[in-house]
C-alpha positions as CSV (number, residue, x, y, z in Angstrom):
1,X,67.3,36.1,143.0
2,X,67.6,37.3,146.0
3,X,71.0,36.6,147.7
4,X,72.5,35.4,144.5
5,X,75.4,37.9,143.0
6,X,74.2,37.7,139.2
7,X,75.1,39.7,136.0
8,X,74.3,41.0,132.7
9,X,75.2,39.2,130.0
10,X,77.5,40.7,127.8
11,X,76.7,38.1,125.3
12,X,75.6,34.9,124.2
13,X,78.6,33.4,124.9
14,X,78.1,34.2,128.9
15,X,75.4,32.4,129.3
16,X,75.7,29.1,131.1
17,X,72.3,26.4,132.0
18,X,72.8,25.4,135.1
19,X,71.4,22.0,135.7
20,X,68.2,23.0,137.9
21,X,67.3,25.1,134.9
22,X,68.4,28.3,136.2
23,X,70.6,30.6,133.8
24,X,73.9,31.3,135.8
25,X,75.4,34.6,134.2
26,X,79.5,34.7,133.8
27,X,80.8,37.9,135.5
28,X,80.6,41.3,133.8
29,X,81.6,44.5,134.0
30,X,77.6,45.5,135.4
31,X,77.5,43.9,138.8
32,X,73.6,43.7,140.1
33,X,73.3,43.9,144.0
34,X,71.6,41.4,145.8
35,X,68.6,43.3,146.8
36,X,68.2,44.1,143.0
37,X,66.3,41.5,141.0
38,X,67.4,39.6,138.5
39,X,66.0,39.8,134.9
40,X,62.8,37.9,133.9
41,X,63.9,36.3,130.9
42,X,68.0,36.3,129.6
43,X,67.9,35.7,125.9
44,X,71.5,33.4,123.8
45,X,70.7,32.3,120.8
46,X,69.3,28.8,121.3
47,X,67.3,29.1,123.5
48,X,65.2,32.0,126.3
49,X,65.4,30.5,129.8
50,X,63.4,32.3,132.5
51,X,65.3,33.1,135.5
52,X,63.6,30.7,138.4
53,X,61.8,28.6,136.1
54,X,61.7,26.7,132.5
55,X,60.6,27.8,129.5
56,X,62.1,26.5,126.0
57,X,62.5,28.1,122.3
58,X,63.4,24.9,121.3
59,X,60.0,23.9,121.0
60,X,58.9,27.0,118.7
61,X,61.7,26.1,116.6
62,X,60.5,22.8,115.8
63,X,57.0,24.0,115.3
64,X,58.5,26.5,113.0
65,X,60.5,24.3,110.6
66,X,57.6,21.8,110.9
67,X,55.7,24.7,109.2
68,X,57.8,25.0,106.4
69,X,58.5,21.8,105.6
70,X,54.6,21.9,105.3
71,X,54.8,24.6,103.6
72,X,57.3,23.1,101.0
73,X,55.7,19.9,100.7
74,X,52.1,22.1,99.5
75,X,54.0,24.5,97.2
76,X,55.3,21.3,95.5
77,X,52.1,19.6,95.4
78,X,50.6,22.6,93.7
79,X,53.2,23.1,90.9
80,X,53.5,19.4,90.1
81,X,49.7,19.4,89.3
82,X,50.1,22.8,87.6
83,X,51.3,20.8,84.3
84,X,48.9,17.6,84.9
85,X,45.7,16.5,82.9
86,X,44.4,17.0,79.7
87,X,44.4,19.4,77.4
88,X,41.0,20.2,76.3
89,X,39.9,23.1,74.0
90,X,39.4,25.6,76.9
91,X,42.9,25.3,78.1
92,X,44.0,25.8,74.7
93,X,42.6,28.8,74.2
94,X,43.3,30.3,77.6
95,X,46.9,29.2,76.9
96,X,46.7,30.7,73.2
97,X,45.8,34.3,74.8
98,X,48.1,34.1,77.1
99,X,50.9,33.5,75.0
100,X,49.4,36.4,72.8
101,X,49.9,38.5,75.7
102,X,53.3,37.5,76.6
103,X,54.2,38.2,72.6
104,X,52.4,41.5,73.3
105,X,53.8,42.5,76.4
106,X,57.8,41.9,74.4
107,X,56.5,44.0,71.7
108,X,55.9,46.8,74.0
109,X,59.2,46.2,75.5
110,X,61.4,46.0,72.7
111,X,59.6,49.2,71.2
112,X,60.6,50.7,74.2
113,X,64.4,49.5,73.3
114,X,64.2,50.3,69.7
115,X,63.6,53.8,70.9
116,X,65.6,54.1,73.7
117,X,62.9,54.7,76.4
118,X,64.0,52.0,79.0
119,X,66.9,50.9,80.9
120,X,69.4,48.3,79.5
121,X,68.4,46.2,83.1
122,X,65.0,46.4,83.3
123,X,64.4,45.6,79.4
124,X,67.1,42.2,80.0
125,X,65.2,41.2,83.3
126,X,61.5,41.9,82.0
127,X,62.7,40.2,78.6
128,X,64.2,37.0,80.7
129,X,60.5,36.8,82.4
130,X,58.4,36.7,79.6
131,X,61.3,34.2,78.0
132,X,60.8,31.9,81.0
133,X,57.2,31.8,80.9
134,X,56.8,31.1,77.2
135,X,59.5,28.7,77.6
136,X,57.2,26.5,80.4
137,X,54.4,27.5,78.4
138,X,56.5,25.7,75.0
139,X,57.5,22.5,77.8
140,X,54.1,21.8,78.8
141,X,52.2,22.0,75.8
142,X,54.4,19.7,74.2
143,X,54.4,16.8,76.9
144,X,51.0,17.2,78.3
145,X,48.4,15.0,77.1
146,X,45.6,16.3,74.8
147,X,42.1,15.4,73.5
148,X,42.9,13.5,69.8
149,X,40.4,16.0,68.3
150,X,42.8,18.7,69.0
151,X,46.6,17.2,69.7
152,X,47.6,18.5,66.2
153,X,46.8,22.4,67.9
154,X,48.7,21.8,70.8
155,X,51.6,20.5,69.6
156,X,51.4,23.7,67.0
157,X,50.8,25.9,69.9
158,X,53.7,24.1,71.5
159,X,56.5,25.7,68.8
160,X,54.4,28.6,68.7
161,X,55.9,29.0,72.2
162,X,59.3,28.0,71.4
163,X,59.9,30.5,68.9
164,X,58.4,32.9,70.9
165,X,60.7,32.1,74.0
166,X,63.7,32.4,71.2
167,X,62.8,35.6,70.1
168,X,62.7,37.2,73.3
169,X,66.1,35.4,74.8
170,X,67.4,37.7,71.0
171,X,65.8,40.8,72.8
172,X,67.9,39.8,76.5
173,X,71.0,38.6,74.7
174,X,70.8,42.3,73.2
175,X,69.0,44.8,75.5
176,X,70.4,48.5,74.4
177,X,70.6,47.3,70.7
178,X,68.4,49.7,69.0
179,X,68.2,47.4,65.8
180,X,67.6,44.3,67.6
181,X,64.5,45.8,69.6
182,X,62.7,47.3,66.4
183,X,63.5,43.4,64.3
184,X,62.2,42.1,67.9
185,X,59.3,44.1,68.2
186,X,58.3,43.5,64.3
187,X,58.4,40.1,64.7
188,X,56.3,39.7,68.1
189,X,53.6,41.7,66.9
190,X,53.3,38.9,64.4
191,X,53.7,36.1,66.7
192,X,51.1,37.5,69.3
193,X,48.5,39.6,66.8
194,X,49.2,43.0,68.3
195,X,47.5,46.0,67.2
């Protein structure tokens, strides 16, 4: 501003609202003249005030948080109706491959171990994902409702799950066994019907 001796801030700390709004800059080491203008915007880290008028961060903060408590609140919604309804024969049999799969998918991997082909972390964090899953898979076939035709299945299907989620915690309990990945690897080709 013109007539105003201003400076640089050296950091957030030297930044002071004045109460019409405009930022007042502590002193620095970098003096700026007063024929030589002032910056447009001076930044702390609350808030951007423009030098000769008003203009907030405050408000894109709100916005932002509004956002992701949105975003929270959806995320929610969606998992809690994840595990909801009825178990009819389709979702049984989706759910039946895809536990096949997951017993596949630990076969490979504890092949892999049994001969030595992968690393001690990736075979204990790949082996604690497909644990997980099955493991939800094992919680929510055995609480979800299910047609009475089929409720015997499910429930079966449930402890299916279960002792696959066991046999693969044996496989990350024991990563760089050799002898643990070729029992594990046996007995999830079994679980799952591998070829």
């Amino acid at each position: 501003m013109p007539g105003w001796r201003t400076s640089w801030p050296e950091s957030s700390s030297s930044i002071r609202a004045g109460s019409t709004g405009h930022a007042l800059l502590a002193s620095s080491s970098r003096e700026v003249g007063a024929d030589t203008e002032a910056p447009r915007l001076v930044a702390s880290a609350r808030y951007v005030v423009r030098v000769g008028g008003r203009r907030s961060r405050v408000g894109l903060r709100v916005r932002s948080r509004l956002l992701r408590l949105l975003l929270i609140c959806v995320v929610a919604f969606v998992v809690a109706g994840c595990n909801g309804g009825t178990v009819d024969r389709h979702a049984l049999t989706n759910d039946g491959a895809t536990l096949d799969s997951i017993a596949c998918e630990g076969a490979l991997l504890a092949g892999d171990v049994a001969r030595g082909r992968t690393t001690t972390y990736f075979a204990r964090e790949q082996a604690e994902v497909l644990r997980i899953e099955s493991s939800n898979f094992a919680d929510a076939l055995s609480r979800r409702k299910a047609l009475p035709s089929i409720e015997r299945r499910v429930r079966e299907k449930a402890k299916h799950a279960a002792v696959l989620a066991a046999t693969l915690q044996r496989l990350h309990d024991h990563p760089s066994d050799r002898a643990v990945g070729a029992a594990v690897a046996s007995a999830l080709k079994k679980l799952g019907s591998c070829t």
